[in-house]
C-alpha positions as CSV (number, residue, x, y, z in Angstrom):
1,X,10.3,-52.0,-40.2
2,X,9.4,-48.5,-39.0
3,X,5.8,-46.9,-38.2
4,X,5.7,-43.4,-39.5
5,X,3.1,-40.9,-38.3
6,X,2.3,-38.3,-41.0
7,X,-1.0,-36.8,-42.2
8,X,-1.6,-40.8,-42.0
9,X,0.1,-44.0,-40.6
10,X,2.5,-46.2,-43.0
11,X,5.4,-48.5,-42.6
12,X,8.4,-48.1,-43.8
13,X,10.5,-51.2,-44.9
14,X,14.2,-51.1,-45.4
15,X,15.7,-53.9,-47.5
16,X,19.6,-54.6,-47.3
17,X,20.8,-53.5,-50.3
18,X,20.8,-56.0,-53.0
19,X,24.2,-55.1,-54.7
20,X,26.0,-55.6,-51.4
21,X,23.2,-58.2,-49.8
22,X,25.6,-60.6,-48.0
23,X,24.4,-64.6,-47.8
24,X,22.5,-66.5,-50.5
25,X,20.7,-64.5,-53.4
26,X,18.0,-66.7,-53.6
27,X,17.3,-66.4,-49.9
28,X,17.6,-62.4,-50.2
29,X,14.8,-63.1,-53.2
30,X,12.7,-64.9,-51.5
31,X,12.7,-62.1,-48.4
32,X,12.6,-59.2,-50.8
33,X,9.7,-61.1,-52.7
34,X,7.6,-61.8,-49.5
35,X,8.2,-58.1,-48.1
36,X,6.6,-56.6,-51.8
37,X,3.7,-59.2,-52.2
38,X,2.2,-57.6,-48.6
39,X,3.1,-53.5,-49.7
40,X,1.2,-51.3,-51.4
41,X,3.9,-48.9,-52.9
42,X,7.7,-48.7,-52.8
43,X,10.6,-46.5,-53.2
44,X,13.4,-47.5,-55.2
45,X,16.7,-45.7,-53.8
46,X,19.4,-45.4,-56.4
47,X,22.9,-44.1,-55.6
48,X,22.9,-41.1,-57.7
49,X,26.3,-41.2,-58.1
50,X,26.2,-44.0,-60.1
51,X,23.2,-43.8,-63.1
52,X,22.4,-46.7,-64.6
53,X,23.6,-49.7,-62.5
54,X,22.3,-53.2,-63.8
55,X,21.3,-54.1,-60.4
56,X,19.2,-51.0,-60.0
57,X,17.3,-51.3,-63.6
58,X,16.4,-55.1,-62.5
59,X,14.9,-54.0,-59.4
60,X,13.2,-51.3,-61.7
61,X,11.5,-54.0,-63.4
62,X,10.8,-56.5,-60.9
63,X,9.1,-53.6,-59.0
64,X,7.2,-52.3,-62.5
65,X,6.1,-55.7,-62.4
66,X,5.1,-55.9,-58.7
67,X,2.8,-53.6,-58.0
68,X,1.9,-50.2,-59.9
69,X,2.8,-47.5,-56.8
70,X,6.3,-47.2,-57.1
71,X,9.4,-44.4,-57.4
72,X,13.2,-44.0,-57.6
73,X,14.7,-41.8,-55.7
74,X,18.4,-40.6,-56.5
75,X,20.0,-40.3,-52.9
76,X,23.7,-38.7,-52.2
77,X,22.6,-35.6,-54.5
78,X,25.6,-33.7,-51.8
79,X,28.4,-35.9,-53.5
80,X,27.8,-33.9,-57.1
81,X,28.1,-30.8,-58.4
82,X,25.4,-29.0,-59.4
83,X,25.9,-29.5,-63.3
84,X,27.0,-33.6,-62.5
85,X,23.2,-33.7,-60.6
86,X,21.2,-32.5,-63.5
87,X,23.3,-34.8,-66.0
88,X,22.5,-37.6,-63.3
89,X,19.4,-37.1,-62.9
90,X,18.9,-36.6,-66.7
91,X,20.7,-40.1,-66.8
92,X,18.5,-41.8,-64.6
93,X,15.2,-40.6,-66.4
94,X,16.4,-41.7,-69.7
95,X,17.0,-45.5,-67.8
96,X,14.1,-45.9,-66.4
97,X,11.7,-43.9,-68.4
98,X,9.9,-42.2,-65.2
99,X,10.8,-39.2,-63.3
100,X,13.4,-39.4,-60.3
101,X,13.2,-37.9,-56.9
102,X,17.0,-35.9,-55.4
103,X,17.8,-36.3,-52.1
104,X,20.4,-36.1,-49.5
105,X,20.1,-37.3,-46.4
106,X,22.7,-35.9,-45.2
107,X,21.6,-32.2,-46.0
108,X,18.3,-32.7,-46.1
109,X,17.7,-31.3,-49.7
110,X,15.0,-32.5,-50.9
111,X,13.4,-34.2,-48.2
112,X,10.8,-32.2,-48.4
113,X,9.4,-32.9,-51.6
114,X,10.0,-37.0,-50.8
115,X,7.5,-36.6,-47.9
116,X,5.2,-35.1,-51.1
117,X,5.8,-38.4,-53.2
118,X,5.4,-40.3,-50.2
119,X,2.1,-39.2,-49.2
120,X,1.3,-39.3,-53.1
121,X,2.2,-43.2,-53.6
122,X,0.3,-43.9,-49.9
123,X,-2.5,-41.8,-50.6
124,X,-3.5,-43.1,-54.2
125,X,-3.5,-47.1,-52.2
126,X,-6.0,-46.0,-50.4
């Protein structure tokens, strides 16, 4: 957990990814599912690379289900051209039926405007 100080305070919760979580699923559940029940928004970060996944529409709609403050946001955008990004991203809204955030962290694009959709999700909790 991380304490971020921006135009206000918030935590920032990293869970182990739960395609590669190693150990017991229902263990993972049970931690992911304890972490959610005490948030107030979250940020779904999808590979962008790979639209689609099973694993990421299930978290989709166990987070849909969990609370109403949520995103996806489409990390590695660097790894694609700029034609395979829009088709990705265009991928990804067609999945999941909401609009998806690029980033890299590795260059930075886009950061920018996550900070924006950060503030948004924190700021409408309050």
């Amino acid at each position: 957990m991380y304490r971020i100080q921006r135009a206000s305070a918030l935590y920032v919760v990293d869970l182990p990814g739960y395609g590669y979580a190693a150990g017991d699923a229902d263990e993972f559940r049970g931690l992911a599912t304890a972490v959610v029940e005490r948030v107030d928004a979250a940020l779904l970060i999808v590979d962008a690379r790979h639209p689609g996944l099973e694993n990421d529409r299930q978290a989709w709609t166990w987070l849909s289900k969990a609370m109403g403050s949520r995103a996806i946001v489409a990390n590695k955008i660097d790894k694609l051209s700029r034609a395979e990004r829009l088709r990705a991203i265009r991928a990804f809204e067609a999945v999941f039926e909401h609009p998806v955030a690029a980033v890299s962290a590795e260059t930075g694009e886009g950061l920018d405007e996550l900070w924006k959709l950060i503030e948004r999700l924190n700021s409408s909790n309050r």
